[in-house]
C-alpha positions as CSV (number, residue, x, y, z in Angstrom):
1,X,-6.7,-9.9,-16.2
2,X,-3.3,-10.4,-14.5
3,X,-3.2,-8.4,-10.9
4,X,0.0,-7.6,-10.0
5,X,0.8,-8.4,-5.9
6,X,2.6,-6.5,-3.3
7,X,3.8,-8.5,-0.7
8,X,3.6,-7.1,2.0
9,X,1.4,-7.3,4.9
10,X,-0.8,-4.1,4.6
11,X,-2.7,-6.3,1.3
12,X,-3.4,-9.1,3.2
13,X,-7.1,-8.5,3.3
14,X,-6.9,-7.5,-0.8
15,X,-5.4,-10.7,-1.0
16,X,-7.3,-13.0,0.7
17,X,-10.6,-11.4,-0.9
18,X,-9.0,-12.0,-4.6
19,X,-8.6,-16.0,-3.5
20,X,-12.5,-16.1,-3.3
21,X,-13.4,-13.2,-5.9
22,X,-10.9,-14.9,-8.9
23,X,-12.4,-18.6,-9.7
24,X,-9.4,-20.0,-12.3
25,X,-6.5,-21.6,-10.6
26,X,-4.3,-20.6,-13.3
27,X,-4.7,-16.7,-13.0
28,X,-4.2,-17.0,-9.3
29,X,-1.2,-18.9,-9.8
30,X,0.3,-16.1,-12.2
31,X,-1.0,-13.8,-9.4
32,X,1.7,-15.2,-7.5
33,X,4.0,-15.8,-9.4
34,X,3.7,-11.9,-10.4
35,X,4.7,-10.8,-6.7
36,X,7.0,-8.1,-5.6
37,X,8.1,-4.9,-4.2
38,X,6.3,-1.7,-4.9
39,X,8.5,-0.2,-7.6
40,X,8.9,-3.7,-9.5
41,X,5.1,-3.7,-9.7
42,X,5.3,-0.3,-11.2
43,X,7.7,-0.7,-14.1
44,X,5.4,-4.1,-14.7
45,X,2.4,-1.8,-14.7
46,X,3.5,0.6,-16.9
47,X,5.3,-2.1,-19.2
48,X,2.4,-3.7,-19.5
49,X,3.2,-6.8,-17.7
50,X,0.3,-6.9,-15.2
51,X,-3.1,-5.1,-16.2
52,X,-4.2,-4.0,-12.9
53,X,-2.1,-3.6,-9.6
54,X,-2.0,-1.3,-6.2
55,X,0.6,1.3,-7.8
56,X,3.1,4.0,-5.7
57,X,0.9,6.8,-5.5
58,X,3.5,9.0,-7.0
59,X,3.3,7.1,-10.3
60,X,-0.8,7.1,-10.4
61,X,-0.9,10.4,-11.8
62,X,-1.7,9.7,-15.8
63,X,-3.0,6.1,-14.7
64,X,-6.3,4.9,-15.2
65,X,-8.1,4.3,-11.3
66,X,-10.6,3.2,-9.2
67,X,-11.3,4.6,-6.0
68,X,-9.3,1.7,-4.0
69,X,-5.7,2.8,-2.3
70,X,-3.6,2.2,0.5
71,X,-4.4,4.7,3.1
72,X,-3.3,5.7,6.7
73,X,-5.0,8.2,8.4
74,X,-2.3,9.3,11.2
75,X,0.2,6.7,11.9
76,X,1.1,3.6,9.4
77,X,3.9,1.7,11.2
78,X,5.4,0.8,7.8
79,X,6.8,4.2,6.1
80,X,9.2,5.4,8.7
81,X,12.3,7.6,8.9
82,X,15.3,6.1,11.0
83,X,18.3,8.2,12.7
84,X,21.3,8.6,10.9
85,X,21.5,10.7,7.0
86,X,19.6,10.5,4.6
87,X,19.3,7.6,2.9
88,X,15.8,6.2,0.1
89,X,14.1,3.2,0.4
90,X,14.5,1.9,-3.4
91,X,11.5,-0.1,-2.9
92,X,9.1,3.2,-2.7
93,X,10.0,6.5,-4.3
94,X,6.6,7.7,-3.0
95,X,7.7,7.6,0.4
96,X,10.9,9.0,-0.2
97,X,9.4,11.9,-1.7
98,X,7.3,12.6,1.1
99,X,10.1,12.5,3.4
100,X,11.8,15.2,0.8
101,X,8.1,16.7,1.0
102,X,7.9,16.8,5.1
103,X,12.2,17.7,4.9
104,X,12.8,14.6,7.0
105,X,16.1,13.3,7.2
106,X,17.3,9.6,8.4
107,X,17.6,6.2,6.5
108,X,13.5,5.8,4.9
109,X,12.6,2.2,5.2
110,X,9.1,0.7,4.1
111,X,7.1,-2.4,4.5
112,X,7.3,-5.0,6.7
113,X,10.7,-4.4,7.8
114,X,9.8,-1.2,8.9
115,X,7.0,-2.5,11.2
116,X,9.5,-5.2,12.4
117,X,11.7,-2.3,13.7
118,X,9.2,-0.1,14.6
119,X,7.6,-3.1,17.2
120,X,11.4,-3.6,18.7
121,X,11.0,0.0,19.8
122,X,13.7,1.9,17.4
123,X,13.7,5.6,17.5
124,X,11.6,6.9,14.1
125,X,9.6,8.9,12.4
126,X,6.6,8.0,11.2
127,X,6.2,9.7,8.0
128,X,2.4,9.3,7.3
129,X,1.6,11.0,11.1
130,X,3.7,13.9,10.0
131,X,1.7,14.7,7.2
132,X,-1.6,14.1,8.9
133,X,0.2,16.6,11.3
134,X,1.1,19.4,8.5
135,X,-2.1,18.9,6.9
136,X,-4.7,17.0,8.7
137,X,-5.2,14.8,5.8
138,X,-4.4,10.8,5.6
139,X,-1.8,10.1,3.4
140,X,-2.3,8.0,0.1
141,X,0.6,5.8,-0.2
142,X,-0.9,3.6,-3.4
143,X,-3.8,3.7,-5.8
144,X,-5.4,0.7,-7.4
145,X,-4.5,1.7,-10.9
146,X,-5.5,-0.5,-14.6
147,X,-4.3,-0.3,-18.2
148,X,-7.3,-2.1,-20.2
149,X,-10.9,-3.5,-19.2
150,X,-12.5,-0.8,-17.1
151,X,-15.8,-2.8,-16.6
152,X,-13.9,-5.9,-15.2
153,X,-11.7,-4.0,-12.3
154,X,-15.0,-1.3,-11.7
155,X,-16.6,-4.7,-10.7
156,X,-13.7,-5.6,-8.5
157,X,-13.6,-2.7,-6.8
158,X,-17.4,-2.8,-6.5
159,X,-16.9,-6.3,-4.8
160,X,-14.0,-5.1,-2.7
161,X,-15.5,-2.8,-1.2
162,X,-18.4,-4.9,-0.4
163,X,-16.0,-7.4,0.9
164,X,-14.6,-4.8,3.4
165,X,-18.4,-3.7,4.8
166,X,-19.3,-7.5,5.3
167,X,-15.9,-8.4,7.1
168,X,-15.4,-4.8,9.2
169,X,-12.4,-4.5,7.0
170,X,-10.1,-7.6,8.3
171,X,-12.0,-9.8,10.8
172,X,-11.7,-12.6,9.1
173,X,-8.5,-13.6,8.3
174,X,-7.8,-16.9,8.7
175,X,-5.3,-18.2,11.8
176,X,-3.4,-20.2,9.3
177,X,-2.7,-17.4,7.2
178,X,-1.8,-15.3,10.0
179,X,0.5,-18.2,11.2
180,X,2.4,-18.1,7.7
181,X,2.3,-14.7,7.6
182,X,4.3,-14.2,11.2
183,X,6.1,-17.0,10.7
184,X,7.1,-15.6,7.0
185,X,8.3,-11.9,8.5
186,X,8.7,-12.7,12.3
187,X,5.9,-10.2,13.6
188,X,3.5,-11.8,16.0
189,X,0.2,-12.6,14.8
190,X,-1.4,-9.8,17.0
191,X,0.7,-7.4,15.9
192,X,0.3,-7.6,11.9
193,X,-3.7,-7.5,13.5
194,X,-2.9,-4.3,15.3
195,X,-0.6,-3.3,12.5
196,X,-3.9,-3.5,10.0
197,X,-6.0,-1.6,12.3
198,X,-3.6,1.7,10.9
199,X,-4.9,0.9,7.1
200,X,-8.0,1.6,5.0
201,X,-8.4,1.1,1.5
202,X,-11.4,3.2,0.1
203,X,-10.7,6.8,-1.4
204,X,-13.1,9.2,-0.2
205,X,-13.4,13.0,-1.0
206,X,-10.3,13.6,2.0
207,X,-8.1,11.1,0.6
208,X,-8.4,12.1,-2.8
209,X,-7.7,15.5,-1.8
210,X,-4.5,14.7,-0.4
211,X,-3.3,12.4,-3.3
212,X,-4.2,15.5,-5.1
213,X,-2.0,18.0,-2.8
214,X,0.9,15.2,-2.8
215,X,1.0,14.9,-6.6
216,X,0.9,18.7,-6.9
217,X,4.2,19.1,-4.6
218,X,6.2,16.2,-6.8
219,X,5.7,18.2,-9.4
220,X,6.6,20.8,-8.4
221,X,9.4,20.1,-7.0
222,X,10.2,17.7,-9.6
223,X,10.5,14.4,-7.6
């Protein structure tokens, strides 16, 4: 089963528990080799290229899932809304839409480069407090989604989340991997920690209620 990866910081603890769940070199090689930027992984996904990945929430909708996402409740640090006009992030059309959602203007920028600018101290808006604002919900940005084999990724989300209870979420992340990782996108290894203290990747009756009332609005407003 190829797993397609997003490479950005807010996986690392997905990532680093698929290095001891998957045993065959060779799938975590293609694992890697697969990486990318949110809406690359989609089109693969949905061309059939990987068989299970963390996809855009605003393309989960007639996915198959299980109940694993990419969740901020309040701030994330990584989906913000910079001064100037408006302007998308083409890696993430969820999070343009929810700026179209919230009406918020400025340049939308995603992912580690957002963090990077939001930790030099640039005037933003962070899109996923805003909704937690309007609504008092957290804000699903992904959802682990799969085309084929229900049993194998059930399992793997089964183990997942048994992963997260035993390690408190991200304890245990290795200080080499943290080295490469800062040395990789120039944040400071105690800032991608404090960075992953804003994420949480288990779907619960709230966070599926709001993927729910954020899938309803695209539609509607045909985003």
């Amino acid at each position: 089963m190829l797993i397609g990866k997003i490479d950005y910081i807010n996986l690392l603890p997905f990532h680093l528990f698929l290095k001891r769940y998957i045993k065959s070199s060779a799938l975590k090689q293609a694992i890697e080799s697969s990486k990318s930027y949110p809406s690359k992984i989609n089109r693969d996904f949905k061309r059939g290229r990987i068989n299970g990945a963390f996809i855009s929430s605003i393309e989960s909708k007639k996915a198959k899932s299980i109940d694993l996402g990419i969740v901020a409740d309040g701030k994330v640090l990584s989906v913000l809304a910079f001064e100037g006009e408006f302007k998308e992030d083409f890696h993430s059309k969820t999070s343009n839409a929810l700026a179209k959602i919230l009406e918020i203007n400025g340049e939308i920028v995603i992912g580690d480069k957002a963090l990077k600018r939001y930790l030099a101290k640039e005037s933003c808006i962070d899109l996923s407090l805003e909704w937690k604002k309007r609504y008092n919900l957290p804000f699903v940005f992904g959802l682990f989604c799969y085309n084929k084999n229900p049993k194998y990724f059930k399992k793997l989300a089964k183990a997942f989340r048994k992963y997260l209870k035993k390690s408190k979420n991200r304890a245990f992340i290795p200080t080499y991997i943290l080295n490469d990782y800062s040395k990789k996108t120039g944040i400071a290894k105690k800032d991608i920690l404090f960075y992953l203290e804003h994420i949480y990747y288990v779907l619960e009756y709230k966070e599926r209620l709001s993927l729910k009332k954020f899938l309803n609005y695209c539609h509607r407003n045909r985003l």
